[in-house]
C-alpha positions as CSV (number, residue, x, y, z in Angstrom):
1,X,-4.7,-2.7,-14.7
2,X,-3.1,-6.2,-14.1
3,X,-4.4,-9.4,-12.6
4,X,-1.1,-10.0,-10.8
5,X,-1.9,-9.4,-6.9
6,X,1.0,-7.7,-5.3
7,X,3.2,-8.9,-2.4
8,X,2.8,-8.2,0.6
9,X,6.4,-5.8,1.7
10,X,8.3,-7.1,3.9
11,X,10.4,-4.3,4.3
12,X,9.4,-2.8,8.0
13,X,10.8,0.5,7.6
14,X,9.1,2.7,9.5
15,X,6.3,0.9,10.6
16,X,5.8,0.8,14.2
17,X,4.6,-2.7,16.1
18,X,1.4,-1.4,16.8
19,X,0.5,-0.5,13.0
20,X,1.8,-3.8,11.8
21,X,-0.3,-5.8,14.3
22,X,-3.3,-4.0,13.7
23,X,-2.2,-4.2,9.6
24,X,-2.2,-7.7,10.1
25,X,-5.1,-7.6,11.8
26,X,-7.2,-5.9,9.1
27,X,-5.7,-8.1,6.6
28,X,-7.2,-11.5,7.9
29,X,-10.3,-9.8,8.6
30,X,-10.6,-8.8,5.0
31,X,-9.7,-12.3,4.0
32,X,-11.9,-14.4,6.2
33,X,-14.8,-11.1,5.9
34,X,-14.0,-9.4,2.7
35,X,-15.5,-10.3,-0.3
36,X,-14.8,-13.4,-1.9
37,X,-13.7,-12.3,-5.6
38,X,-12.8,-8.7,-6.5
39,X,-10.1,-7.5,-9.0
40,X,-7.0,-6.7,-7.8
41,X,-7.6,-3.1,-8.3
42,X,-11.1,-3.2,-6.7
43,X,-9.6,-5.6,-3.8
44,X,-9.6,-3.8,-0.6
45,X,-6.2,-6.6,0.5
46,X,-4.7,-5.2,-1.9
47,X,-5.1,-1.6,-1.3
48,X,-3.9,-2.6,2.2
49,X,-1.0,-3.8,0.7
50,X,0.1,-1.2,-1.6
51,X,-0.8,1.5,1.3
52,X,1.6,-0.4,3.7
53,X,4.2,-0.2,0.5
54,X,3.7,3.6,0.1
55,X,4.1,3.9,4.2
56,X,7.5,2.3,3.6
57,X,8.5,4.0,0.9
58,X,7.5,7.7,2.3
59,X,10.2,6.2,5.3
60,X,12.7,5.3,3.0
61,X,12.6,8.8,1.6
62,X,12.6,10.6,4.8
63,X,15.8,8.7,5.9
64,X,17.3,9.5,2.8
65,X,18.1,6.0,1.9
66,X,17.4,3.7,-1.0
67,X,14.1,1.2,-0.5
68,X,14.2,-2.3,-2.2
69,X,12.8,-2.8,-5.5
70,X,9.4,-5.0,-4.6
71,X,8.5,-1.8,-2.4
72,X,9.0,0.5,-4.9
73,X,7.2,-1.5,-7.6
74,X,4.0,-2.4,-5.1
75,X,3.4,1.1,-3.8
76,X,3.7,3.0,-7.5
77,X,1.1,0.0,-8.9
């Protein structure tokens, strides 16, 4: 398990409006809320993050087309 923390996707493949604004939403929440030191693989950002890359990558799949390297990388971490 790595230290790195993983970006945040900015791919917005099949993601609707809604889910990214209420993404968002639960993203500051966990960082003004969460708990202040976890490791990245106990972090609940993170999993935010690589569960918003795996959303991408599922819609990447389903349109048959390729998805950028960061996505693919942050949703198989």
């Amino acid at each position: 398990m790595s230290d790195k923390r993983l970006p945040i996707v900015k791919d917005t493949t099949g993601l609707s409006l809604f889910y990214r604004a209420l993404w968002r939403l639960q993203f500051v929440g966990f960082f003004f809320f969460g708990p202040a030191e976890l490791p990245p693989h106990r972090d609940p950002k993170e999993a935010l993050k690589r569960g918003r890359a795996q959303r991408v990558l599922r819609a990447h799949e389903a349109a048959g087309t390729q998805a950028p390297d960061e996505v693919i990388a942050t949703a198989k971490s």
